[in-house]
KESE-313005 format. One line per 2 residues: their letters; for each residue x, y, z of C-alpha. Coordinates in Angstrom, 2 decimals, padded with zeros to 5 digits. Example, Ala and Ser with C-alpha at 12.3 -4.5 7.8 and 13.67 -1.06 7.14 Angstrom:
BEGIN
AS = 012.30/-004.50/007.80; 013.67/-001.06/007.14;
This chain:
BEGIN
XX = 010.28/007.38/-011.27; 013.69/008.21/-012.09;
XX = 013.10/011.98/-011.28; 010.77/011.34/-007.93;
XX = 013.59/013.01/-004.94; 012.83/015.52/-002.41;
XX = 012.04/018.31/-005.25; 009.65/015.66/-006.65;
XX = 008.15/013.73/-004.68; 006.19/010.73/-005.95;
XX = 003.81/008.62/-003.90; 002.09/005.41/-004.76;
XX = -001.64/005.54/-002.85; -004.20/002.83/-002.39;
XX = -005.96/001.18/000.29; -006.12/-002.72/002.27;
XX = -008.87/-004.76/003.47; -007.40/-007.55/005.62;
XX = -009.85/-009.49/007.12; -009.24/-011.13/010.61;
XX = -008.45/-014.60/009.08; -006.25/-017.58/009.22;
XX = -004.78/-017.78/005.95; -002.29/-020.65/004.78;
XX = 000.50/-019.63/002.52; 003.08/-022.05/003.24;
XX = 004.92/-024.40/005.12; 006.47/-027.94/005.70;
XX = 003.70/-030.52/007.27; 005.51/-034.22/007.80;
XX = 003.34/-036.66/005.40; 000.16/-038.03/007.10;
XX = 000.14/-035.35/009.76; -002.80/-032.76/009.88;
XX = -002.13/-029.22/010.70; -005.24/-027.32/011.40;
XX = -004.92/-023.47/011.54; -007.73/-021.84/013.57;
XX = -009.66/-018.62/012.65; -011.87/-016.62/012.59;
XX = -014.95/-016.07/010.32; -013.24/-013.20/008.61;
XX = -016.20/-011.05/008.91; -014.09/-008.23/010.80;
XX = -011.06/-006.06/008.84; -009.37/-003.20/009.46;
XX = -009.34/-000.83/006.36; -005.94/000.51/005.95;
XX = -005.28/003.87/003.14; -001.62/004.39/002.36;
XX = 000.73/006.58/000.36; 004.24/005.08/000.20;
XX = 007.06/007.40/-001.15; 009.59/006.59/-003.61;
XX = 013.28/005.99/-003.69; 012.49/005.94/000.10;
XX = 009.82/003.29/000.35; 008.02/004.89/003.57;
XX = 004.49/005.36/004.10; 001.88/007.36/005.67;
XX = -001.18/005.77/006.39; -004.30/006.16/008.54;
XX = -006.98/003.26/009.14; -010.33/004.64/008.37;
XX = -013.05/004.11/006.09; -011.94/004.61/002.38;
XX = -014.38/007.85/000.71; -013.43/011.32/-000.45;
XX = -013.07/012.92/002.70; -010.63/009.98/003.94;
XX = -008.39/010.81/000.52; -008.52/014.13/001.41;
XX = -007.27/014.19/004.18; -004.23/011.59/003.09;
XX = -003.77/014.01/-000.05; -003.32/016.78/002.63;
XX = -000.51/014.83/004.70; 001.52/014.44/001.60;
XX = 001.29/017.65/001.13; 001.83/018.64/004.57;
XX = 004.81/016.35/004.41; 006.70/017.98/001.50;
XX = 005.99/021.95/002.36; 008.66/022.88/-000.40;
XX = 007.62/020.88/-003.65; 006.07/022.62/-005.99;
XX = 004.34/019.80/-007.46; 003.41/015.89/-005.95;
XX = 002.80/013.49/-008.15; 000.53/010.41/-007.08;
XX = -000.13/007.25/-008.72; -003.64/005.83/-007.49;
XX = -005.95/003.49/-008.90; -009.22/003.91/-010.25;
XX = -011.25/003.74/-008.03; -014.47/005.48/-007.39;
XX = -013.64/007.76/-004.54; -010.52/008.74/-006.36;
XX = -012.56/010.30/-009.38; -014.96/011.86/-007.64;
XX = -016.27/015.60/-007.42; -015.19/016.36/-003.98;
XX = -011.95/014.76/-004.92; -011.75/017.41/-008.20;
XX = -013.47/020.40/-006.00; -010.36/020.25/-003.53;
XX = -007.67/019.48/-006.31; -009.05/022.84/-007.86;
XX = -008.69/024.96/-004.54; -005.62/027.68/-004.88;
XX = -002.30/026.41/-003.73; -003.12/022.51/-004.60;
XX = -000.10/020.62/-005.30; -001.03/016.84/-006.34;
XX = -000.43/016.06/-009.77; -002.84/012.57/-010.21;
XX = -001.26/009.85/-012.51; -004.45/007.20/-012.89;
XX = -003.06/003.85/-013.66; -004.75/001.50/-016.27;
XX = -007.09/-001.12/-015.21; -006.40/-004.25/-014.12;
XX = -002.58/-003.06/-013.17; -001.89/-003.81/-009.77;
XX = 001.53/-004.93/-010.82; 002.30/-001.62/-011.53;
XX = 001.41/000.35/-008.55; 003.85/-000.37/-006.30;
XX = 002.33/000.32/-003.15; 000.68/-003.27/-003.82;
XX = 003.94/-004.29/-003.02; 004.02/-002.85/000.10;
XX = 000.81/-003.88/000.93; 001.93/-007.78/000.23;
XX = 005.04/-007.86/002.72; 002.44/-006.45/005.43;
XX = 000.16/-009.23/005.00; 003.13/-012.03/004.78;
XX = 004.28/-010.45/007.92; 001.10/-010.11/009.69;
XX = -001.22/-012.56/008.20; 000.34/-015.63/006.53;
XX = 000.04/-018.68/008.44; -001.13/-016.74/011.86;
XX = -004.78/-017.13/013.58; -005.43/-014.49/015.97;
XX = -008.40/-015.38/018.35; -009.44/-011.97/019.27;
XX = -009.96/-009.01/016.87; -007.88/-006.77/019.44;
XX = -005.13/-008.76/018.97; -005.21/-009.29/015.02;
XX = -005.49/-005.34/015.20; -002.33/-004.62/017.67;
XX = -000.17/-007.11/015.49; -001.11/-004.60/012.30;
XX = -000.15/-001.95/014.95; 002.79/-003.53/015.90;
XX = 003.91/-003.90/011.90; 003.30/-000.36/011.44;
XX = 005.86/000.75/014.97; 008.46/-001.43/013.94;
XX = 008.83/-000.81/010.12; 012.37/000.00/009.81;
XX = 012.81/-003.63/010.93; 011.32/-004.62/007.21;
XX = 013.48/-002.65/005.57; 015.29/-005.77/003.63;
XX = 012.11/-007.57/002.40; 010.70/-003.79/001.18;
XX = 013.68/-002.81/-001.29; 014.19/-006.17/-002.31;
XX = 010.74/-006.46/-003.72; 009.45/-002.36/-003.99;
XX = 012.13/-001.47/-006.63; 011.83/000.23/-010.37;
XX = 012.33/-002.97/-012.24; 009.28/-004.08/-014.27;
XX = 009.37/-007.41/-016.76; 007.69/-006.86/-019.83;
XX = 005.93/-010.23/-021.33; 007.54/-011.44/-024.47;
XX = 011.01/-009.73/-023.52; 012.61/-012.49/-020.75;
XX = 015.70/-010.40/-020.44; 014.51/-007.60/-020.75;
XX = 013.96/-005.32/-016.71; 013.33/-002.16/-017.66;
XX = 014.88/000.31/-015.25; 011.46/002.50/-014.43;
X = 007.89/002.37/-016.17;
């Protein structure tokens, strides 16, 4: 992480399922008083795939099904989007799509420039575009009902046009420091 710049690029990939959903995260309700917060059945989503860059924290994305082809096709933007590195590292999960033959067949092709960091299981603390993927949903989500689908969908829209106005909330809480358990004092500058 400390080397990711323009000459190395390093991009943090992984997909979201929000569902179209009330969902209560917090707030003050006066004792006795009931607050009810409407929604839907949560049967509809909108299936987001992201790669957010670091030091800069911004993100390409596309909202389509999640397979091979779709990761493809994001593996091609970042590549599109840095025409003079020689190499692009990405950090993705495990996930089946991102293991799978079509996935190696294209990585093989001549000119290829993705180098594919796997994380471990069960580390979404580490991948940081989990991060990213948590301010969108207290932004868009938390403590909101929307009553149509359309609408639930322009309001991701709307998150996605008006980034820069996030910028705060992203590099306060998409930054190198990791705790390690059993060392309280210890925030390592990059994992």
């Amino acid at each position: 992480m400390d080397a990711a710049g323009p000459e190395a690029p390093l991009s943090f990939v992984d997909g979201c399922h929000p569902s179209c959903a009330g969902r209560p995260a917090h707030g003050w309700i006066k004792r006795g008083a009931t607050v009810e917060l409407k929604f839907d059945h949560g049967r509809t989503r909108i299936t987001i795939n992201g790669a957010l860059s670091w030091p800069d924290r911004t993100l390409i994305h596309r909202e389509e099904i999640i397979t091979s082809a779709a990761m493809i096709r994001l593996f091609a933007d970042l590549e599109a989007r840095h025409p003079e590195a020689a190499e692009i590292a990405v950090v993705l999960d495990n996930a089946r799509y991102n293991r799978s033959r079509e996935i190696e067949a294209w990585l093989d092709r001549p000119g290829r420039r993705l180098k594919l960091i796997y994380l471990p299981p069960c580390a979404p603390k580490l991948h940081l575009i989990e991060r990213f993927w948590h301010v969108m949903k207290r932004k868009v989500l938390f403590n909101k009902a929307y009553a149509k689908f359309a609408l639930f969908k322009q309001a991701f829209d709307a998150f996605f046009e008006r980034l820069n106005e996030h910028e705060a909330d992203l590099a306060s809480l998409i930054t190198d420091r990791f705790h390690l358990i059993g060392q309280p004092d210890a925030g390592i500058p990059s994992a």
